[in-house]
KETINU-49805 format. One line per 4 residues: number of its first residue (from 1); their letters; for each residue y, z, x of N, C-alpha, C. Coordinates in steps of 0.05 Angstrom, whole numbers. Each point is the difference from the previous one (the first is absolute). Example, Ala and Ser with C-alpha at 12.3 -4.5 7.8 and 13.67 -1.06 7.14 Angstrom:
BEGIN
1> AS> -114,156,264,24,0,-18,24,0,18; 21,-14,-7,24,1,16,22,14,-15
//
This chain:
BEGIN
1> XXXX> 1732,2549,1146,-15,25,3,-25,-4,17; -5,9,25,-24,10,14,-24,21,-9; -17,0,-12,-14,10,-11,-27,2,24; -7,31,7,-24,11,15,-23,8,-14
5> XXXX> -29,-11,-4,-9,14,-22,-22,3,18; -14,28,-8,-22,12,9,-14,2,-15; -21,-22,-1,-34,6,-13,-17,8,14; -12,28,-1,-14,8,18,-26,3,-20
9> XXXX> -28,-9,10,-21,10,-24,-15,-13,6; -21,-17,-27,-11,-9,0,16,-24,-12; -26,-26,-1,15,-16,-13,-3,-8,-29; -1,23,-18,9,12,-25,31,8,5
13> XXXX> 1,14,20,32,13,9,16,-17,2; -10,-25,28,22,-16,4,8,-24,-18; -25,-11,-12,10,-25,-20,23,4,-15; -1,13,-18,28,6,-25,19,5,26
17> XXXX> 7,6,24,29,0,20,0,-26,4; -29,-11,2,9,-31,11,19,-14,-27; -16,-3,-20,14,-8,-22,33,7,-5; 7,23,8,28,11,-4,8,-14,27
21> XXXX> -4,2,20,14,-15,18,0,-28,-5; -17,-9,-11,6,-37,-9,30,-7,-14; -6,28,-20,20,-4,-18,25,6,20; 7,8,8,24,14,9,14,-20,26
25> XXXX> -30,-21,16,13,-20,10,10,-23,-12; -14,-7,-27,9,-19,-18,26,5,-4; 10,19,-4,27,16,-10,12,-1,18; 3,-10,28,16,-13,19,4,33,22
29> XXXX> -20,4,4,0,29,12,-16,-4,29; 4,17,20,-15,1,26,-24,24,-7; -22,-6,12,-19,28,-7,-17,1,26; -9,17,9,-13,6,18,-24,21,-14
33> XXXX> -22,-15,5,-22,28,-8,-10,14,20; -8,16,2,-13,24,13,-37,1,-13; -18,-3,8,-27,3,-1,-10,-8,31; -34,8,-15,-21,-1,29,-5,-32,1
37> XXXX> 2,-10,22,-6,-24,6,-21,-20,-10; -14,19,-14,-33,-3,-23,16,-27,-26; 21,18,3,18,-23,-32,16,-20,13; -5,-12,23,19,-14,9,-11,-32,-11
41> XXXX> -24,-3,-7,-5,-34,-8,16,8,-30; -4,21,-17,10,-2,-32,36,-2,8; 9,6,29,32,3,-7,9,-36,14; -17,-2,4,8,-37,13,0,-5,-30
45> XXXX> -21,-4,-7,-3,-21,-30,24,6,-11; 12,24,-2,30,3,-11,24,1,17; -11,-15,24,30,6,8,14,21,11; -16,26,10,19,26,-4,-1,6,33
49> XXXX> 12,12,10,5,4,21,-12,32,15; -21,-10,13,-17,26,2,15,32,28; -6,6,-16,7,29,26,-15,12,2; -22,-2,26,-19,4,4,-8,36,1
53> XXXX> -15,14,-15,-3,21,-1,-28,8,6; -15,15,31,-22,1,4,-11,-26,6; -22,-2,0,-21,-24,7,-15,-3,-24; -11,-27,9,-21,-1,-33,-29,13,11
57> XXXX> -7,9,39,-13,19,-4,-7,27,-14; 31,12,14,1,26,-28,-9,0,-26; 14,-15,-12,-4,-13,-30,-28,5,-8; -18,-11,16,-23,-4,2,-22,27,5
61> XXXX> 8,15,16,-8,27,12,9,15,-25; 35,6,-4,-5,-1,-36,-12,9,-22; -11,-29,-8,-13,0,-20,-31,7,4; -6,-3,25,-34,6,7,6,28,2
65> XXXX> 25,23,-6,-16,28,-5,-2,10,-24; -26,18,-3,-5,5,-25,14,20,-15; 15,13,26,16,19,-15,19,-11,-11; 10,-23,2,20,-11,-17,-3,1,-29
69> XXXX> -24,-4,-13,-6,0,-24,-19,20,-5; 4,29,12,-14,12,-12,22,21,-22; -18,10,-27,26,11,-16,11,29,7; -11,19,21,23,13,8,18,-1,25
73> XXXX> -10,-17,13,-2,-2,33,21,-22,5; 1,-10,-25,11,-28,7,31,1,2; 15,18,-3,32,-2,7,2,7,29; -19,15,8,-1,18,27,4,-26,26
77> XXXX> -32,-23,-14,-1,-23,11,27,-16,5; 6,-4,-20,23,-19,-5,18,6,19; 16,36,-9,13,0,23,-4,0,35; -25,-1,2,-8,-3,32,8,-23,0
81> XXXX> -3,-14,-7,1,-36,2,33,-3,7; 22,19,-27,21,-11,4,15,16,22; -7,22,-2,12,21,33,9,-16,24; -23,-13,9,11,-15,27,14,-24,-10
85> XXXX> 0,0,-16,25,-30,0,30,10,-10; 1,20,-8,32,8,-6,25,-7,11; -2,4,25,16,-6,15,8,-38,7; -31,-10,1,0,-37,-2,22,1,-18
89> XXXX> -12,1,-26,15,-4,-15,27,0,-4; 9,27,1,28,5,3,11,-15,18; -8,-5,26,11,-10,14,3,-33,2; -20,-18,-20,2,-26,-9,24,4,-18
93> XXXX> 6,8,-23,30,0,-8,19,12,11; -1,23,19,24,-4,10,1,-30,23; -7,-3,8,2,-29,19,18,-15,-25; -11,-14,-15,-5,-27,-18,16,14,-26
97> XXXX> 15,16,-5,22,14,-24,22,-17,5; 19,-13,-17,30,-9,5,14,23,-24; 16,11,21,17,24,-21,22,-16,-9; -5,10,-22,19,-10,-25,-11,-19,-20
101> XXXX> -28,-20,10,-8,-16,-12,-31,13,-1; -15,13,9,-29,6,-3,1,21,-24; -27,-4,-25,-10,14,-9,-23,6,8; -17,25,-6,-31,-1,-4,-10,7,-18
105> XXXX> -26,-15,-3,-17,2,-23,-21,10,9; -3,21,0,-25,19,15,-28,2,-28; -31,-2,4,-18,6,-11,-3,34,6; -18,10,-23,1,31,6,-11,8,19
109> XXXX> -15,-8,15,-17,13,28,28,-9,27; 15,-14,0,22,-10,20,15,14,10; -4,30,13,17,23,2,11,-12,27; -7,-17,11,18,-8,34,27,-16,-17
113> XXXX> -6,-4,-30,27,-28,-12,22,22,-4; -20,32,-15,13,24,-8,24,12,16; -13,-2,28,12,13,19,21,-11,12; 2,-30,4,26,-15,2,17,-5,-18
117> XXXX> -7,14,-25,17,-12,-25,16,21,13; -12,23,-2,18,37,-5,11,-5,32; -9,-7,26,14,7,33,25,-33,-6; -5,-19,-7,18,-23,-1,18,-1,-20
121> XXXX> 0,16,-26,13,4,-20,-1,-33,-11; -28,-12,1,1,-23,-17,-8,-5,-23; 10,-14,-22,-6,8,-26,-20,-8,-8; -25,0,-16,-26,-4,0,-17,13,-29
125> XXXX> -13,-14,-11,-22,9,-18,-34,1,1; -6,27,-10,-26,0,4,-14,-9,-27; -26,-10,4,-11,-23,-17,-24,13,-9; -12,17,-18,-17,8,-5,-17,-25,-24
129> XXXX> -34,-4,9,-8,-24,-11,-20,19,-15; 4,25,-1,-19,19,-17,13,23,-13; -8,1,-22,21,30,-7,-16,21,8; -22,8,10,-9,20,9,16,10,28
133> XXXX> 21,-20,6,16,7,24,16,14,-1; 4,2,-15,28,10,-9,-11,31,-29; -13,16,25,-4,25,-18,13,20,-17; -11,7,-16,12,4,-26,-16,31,-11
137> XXXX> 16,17,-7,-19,17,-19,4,-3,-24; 25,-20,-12,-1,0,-21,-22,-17,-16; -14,-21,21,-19,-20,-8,-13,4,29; -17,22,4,-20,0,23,-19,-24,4
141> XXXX> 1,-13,28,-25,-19,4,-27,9,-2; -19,-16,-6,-19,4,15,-5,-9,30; -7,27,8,2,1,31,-24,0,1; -12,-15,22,-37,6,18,-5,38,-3
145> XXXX> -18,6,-13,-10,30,3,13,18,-19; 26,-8,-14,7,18,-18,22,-16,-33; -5,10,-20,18,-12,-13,9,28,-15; 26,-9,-10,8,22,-13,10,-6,-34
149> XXXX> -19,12,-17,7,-6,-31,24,5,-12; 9,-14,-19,23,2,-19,-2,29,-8; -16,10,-7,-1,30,-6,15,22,7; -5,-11,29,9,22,23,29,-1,-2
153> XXXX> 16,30,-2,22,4,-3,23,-9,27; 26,-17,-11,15,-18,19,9,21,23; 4,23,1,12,24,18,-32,-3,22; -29,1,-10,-24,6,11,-8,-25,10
157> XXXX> 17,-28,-9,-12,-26,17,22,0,28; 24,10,-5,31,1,23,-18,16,29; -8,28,-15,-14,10,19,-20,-10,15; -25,-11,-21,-21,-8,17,9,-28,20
161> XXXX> 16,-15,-10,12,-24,17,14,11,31; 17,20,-10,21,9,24,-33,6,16; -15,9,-5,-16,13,22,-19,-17,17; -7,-29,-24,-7,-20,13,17,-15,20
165> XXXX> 20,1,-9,28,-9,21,-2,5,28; 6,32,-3,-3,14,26,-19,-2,19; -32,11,-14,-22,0,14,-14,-23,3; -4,-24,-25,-15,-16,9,10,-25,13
169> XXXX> 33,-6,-9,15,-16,10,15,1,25; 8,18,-4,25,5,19,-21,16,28; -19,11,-10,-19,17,29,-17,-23,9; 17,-24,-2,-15,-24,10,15,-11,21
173> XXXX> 27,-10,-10,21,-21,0,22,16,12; 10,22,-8,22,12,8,14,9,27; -25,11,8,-1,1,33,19,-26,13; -22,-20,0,0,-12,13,18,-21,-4
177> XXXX> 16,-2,-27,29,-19,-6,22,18,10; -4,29,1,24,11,11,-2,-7,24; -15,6,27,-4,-18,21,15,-14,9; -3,-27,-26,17,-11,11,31,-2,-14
181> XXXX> -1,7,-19,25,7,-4,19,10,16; -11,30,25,9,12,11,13,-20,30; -11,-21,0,3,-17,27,24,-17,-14; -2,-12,-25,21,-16,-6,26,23,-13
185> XXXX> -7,32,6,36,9,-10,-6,-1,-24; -19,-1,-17,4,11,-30,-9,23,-4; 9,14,-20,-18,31,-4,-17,-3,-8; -23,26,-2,-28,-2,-12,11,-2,-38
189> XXXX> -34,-15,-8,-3,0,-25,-17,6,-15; -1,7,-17,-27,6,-9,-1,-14,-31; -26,14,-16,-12,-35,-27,20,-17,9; -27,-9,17,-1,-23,15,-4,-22,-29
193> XXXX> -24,3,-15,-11,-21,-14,12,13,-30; 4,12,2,10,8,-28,44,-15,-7; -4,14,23,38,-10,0,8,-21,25; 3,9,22,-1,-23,24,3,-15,-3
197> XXXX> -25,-9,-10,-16,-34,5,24,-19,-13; 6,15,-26,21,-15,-19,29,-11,11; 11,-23,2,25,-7,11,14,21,-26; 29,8,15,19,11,-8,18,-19,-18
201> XXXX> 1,-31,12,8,-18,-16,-6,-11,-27; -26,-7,-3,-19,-14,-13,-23,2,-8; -14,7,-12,-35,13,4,-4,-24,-33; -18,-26,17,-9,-11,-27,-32,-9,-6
205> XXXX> 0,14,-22,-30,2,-10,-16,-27,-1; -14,-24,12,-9,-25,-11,-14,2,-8; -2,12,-26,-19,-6,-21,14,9,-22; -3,-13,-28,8,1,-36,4,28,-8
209> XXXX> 18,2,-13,-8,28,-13,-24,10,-25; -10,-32,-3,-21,8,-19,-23,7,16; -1,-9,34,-16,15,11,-3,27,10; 24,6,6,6,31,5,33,6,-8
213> XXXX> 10,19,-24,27,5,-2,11,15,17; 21,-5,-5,22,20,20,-9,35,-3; 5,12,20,6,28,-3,14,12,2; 7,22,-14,25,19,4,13,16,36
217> XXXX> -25,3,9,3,7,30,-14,-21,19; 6,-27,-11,3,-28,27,25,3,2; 7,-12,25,20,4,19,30,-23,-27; 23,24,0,11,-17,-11,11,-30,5
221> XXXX> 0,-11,17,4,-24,7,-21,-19,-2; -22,8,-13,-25,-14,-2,14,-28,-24; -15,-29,10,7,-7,-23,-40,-23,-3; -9,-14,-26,-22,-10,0,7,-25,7
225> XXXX> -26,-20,0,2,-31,1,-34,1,-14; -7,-30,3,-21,-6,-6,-19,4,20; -21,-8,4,-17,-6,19,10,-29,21; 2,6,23,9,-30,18,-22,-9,5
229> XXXX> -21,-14,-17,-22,-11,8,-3,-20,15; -20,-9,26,1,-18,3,-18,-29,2; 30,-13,-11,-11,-30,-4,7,-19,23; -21,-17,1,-15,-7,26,7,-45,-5
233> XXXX> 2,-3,-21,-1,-21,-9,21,-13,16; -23,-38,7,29,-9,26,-11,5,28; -3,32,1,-8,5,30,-27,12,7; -14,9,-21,-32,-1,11,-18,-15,-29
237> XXXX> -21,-7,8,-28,-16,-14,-13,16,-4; -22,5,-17,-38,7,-1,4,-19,21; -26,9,20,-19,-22,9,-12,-13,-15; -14,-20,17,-20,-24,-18,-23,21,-9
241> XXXX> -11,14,25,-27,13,-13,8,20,-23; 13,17,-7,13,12,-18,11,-14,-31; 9,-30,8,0,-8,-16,-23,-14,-15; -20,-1,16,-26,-19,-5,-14,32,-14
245> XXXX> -4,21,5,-11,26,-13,7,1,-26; 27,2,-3,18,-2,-24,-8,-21,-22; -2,-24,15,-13,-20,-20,-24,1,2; -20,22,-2,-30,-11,-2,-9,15,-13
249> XXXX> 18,19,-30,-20,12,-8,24,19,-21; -14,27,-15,28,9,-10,20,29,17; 15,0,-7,12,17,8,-9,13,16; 11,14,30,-17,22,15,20,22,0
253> XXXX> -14,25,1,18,25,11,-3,-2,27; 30,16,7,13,-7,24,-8,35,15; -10,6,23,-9,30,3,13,-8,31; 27,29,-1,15,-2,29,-4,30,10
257> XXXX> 2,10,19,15,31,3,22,2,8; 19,-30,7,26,5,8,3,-13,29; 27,-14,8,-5,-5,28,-1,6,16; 6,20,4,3,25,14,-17,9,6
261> XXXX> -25,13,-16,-21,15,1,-19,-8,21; -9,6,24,-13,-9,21,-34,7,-9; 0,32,-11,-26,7,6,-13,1,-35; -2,-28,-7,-17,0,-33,-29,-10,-1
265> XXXX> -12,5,16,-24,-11,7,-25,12,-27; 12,19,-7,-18,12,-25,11,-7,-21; 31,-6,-3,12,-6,-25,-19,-31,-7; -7,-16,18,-2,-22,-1,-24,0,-9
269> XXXX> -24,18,14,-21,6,-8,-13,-4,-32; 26,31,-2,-11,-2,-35,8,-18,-15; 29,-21,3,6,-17,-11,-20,-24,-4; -12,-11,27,-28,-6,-11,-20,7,-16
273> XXXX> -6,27,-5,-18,7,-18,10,1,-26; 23,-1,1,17,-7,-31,-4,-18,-3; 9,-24,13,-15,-33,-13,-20,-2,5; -14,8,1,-35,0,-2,-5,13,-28
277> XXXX> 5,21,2,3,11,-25,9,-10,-26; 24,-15,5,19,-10,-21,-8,-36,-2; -16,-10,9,1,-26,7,27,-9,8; 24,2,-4,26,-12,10,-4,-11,18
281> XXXX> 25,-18,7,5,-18,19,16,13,10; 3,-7,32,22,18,13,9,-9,25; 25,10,6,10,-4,22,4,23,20; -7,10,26,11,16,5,23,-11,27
285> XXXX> 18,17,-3,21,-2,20,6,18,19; -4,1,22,8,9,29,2,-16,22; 23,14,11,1,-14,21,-17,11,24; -6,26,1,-28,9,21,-27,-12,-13
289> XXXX> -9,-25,15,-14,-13,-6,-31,19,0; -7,19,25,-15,17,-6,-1,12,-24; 8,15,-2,2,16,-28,-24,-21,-29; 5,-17,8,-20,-11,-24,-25,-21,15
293> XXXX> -2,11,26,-28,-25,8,-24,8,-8; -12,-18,-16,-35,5,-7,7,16,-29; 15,-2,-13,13,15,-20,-4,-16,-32; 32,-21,10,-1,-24,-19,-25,4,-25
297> XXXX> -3,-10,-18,-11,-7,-20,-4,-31,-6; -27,-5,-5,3,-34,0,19,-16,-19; 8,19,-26,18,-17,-8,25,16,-4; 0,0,37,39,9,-3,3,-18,26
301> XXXX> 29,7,13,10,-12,25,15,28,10; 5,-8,25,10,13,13,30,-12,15; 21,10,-1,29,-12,8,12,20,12; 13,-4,20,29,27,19,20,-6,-20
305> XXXX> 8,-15,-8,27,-12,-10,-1,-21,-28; 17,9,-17,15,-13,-24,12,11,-9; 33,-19,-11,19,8,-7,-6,6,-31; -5,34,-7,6,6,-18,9,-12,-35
309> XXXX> 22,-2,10,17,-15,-18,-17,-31,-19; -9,-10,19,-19,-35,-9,-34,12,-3; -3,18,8,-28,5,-11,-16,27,-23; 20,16,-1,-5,27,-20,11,-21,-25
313> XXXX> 4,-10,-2,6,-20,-34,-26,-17,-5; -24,0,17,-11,-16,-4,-29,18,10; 0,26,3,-16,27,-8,-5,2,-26; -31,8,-4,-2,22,-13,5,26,-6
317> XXXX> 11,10,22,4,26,2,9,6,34; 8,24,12,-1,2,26,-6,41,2; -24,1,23,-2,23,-3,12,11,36; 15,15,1,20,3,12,6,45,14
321> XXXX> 18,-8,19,8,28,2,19,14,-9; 12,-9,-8,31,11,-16,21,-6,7; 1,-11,25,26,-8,12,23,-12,-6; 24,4,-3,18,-9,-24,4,-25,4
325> XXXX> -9,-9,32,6,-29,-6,-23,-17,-19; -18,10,10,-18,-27,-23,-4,13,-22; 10,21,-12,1,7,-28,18,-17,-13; 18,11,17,26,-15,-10,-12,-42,-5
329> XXXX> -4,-11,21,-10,-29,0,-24,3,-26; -21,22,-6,-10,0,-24,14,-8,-28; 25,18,3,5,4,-18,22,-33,-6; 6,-8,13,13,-22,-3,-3,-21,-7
333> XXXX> -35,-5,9,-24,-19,-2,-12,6,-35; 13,22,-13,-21,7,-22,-36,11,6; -5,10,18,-26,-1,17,-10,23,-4; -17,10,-18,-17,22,-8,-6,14,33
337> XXXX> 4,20,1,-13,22,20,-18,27,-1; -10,-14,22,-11,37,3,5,17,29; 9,20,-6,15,9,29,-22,31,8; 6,-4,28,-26,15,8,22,3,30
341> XXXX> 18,28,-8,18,15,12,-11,15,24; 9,-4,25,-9,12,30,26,20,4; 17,-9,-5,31,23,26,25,-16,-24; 22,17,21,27,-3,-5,4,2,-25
345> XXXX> 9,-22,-7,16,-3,-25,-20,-5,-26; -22,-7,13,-20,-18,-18,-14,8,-25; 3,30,2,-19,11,-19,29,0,-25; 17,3,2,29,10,-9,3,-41,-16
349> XXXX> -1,-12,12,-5,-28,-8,-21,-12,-21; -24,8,13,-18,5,-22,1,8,-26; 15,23,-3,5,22,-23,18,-18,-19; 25,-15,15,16,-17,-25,-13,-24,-4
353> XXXX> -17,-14,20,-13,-21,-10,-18,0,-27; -20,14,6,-14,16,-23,28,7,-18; 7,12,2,23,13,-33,7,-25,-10; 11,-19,0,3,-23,-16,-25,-18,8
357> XXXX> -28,7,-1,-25,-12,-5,3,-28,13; 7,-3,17,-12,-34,15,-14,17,24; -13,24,5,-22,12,17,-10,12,-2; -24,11,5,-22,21,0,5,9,29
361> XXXX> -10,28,0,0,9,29,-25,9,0; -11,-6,35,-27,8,6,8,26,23; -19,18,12,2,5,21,-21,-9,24; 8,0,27,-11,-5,30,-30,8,-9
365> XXXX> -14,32,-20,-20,9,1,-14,-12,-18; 7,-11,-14,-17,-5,-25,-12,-26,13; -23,4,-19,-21,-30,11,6,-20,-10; -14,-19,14,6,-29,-9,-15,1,-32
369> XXXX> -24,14,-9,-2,-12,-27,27,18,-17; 12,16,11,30,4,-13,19,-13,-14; 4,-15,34,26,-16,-3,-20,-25,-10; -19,-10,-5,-9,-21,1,5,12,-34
373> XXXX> -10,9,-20,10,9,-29,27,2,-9; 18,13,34,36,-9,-13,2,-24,-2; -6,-14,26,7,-23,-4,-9,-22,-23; -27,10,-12,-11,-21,-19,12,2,-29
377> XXXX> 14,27,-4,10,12,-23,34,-16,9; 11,1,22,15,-15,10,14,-23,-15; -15,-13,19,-5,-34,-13,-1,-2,-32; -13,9,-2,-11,-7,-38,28,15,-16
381> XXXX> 16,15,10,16,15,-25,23,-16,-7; -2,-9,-20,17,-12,-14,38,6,5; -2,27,-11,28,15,2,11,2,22; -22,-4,27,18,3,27,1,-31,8
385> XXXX> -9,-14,-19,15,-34,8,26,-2,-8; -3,13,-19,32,3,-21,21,17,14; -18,11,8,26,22,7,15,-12,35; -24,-16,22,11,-14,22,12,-18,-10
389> XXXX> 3,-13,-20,7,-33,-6,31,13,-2; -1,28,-26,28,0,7,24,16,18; -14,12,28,14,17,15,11,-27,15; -31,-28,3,14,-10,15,24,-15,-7
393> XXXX> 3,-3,-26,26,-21,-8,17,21,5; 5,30,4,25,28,2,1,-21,27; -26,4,17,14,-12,26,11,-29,2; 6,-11,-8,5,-27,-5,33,6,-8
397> XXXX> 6,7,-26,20,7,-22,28,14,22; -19,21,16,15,19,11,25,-10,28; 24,5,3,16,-11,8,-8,0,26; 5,-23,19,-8,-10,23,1,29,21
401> XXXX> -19,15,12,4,22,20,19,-12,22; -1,-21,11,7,-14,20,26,-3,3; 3,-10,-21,33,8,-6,13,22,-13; -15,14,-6,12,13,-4,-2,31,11
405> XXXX> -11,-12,28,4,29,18,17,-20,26; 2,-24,3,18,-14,12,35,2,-12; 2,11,-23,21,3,-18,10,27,18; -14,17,-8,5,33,9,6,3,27
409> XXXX> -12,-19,18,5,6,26,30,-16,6; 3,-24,-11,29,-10,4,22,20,-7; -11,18,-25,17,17,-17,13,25,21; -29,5,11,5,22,23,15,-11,20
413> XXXX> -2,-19,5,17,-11,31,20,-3,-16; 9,-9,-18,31,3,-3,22,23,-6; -22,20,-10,21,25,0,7,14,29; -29,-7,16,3,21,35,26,-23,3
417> XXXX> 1,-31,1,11,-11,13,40,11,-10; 1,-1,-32,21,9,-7,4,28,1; -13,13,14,11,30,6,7,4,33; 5,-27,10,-2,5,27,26,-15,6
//
């Protein structure tokens, strides 16, 4: 089996594809990934075979806009970003597809993987690493700017969704996928993000059902896995200085906005005045080295890079944006959080983190002596040690994601292959 996988994102997005692609070459498989050239040192360390998507300038241009993370503006962003590459895309799998032997494993933003699945008739699943992706009125997200209560009658959430569909989604996106739709000979479409996005084959949720259950109106072909977290062990270290921090004192909280995030120059701000506030020890992590100059706190450090996985186990806590990848690496680590939600998915992430108590949520407005009181109430609560110690053994316990979304895709290639 030839396996195409498109991680398009951040690198919250792409890690858990890298991980599934490990698995799937162990398993005696060919894979070709698709990302921005930004992830090309993480796809050597594994081995994976890059298909270059964009520049790691773009990448970069990217994440330095602010509309990317702002909470209503920010899908609008996104899709400017993905508009002009539609066609790249599509047109890297059709090149590099072997019919009869290619699957794809498309991430939810990967509508150029979309578009060759439906013009090439190749069989393919989409990989949602958030259940807020996969909208629902029967279990509404929290969306940036609006949420909608259990209260509200299921006929009155159908409506208000269909209208978000239309106007806020689709009066984004729609235009401009028919476009191209219309050049490659497909008809127009419309819920785009509501129905679309979803493979017709496969639509699988990577994350537990104790983190989000199934719904009555997810796509019936939906099926769950665990979280594909990733583990790094073997192929990356702490540094020495990182490791010398670690040993000089107790525990530090870890304060990120995500890798992605170009413009946190104030997130960073107040995060300082939180450990000032809080005495903590701390680390902060970006890779826009601006964003934190003259910032720092004397007793924190400053790092672009660490693998997750080898250092949130050895946190106090991590105060964070919601992003499902390092929630998810939170939650794996056992690692108390506090999440302090900008865009997308994050606020919707937040909401289940908090519901089984391994998080507090802050918001962007609130001051540092705020969050500097969540966080101190944080740290000290007993019940939310108890309660991370045991989501993280669910993640531990819980059957390998890796394989077992490497299972489903063999499963899929063998029925297209026996119906042909």
């Amino acid at each position: 089996m030839h396996v195409i996988v498109s991680g398009i994102g951040s690198a919250g997005d792409v890690n858990p594809f890298i991980e599934i692609a490990r698995e799937l070459v162990s398993r005696g498989h060919s894979v070709d990934f698709i990302t921005s050239p930004y992830f090309e040192d993480k796809l050597k360390l594994s081995n994976l075979n890059l298909l270059r998507f964009g520049t790691r300038q773009q990448f970069l241009q990217t994440a330095a806009d602010p509309e990317m993370w702002h909470p209503r503006r920010g899908f609008a962003a996104t899709w400017r970003a993905l508009r002009e590459s539609l066609g790249v895309h599509y047109s890297l799998i059709a090149e590099h597809y072997k019919p009869g032997e290619t699957v794809l494993l498309n991430s939810t933003i990967a509508m150029g993987a979309r578009l060759a699945q439906e013009k090439l008739r190749i069989p393919g699943a989409t990989v949602h690493l958030a259940p807020s992706c996969i909208i629902s009125a029967e279990e509404p997200a929290h969306f940036p700017g609006f949420v909608l209560p259990s209260w509200v009658p299921l006929a009155l959430r159908r409506v208000f969704l269909n209208a978000v569909d239309r106007y806020a989604l689709d009066g984004v996106c729609a235009d401009d996928l028919n476009v191209e739709r219309r050049e490659l000979g497909l008809p127009p479409v419309s819920s785009v993000m509501m129905r679309w996005i979803h493979s017709p084959d496969l639509v699988i949720g990577a994350f537990p059902e104790w983190f989000a259950k199934p719904q009555k109106d997810w796509p019936p072909n939906s099926v769950l896995t665990g979280f594909p977290v990733h583990r790094t062990e073997g192929r990356e270290t702490l540094s020495a200085e990182l490791q010398a921090f670690l040993g000089a004192g107790s525990a530090p909280v870890v304060f990120t906005a995500g890798s992605a995030m170009g413009s946190a120059r104030e997130h960073f701000r107040k995060a300082a005045k939180v450990v000032g506030l809080t005495g903590v020890r701390a680390i902060f992590v970006t890779v826009f080295s601006d964003q934190v100059r003259d910032v720092v706190p004397a007793n924190s450090i400053h790092i672009q890079y660490a693998p997750f996985d080898q250092l949130l186990p050895r946190a106090a806590a991590i105060v964070h944006h919601g992003g499902i990848g390092t929630s998810a690496q939170a939650l794996a680590a056992g690692t108390k959080q506090l999440v302090i939600p900008l865009a997308h998915d994050q606020f919707d992430n937040a909401d289940r983190l908090r519901a089984i108590n391994v998080a507090d949520v802050s918001s962007v407005k609130e001051s540092a002596e705020s969050q500097a009181k969540k966080l101190t109430r944080l740290l000290n609560d007993q019940e939310v040690s108890v309660s991370a110690t045991h989501y993280k053994q669910l993640v531990q316990d819980d059957p390998d994601p890796r394989v077992e979304i490497s299972r489903l895709l063999e499963d899929l290639h063998a029925r297209r292959s026996s119906q042909v």
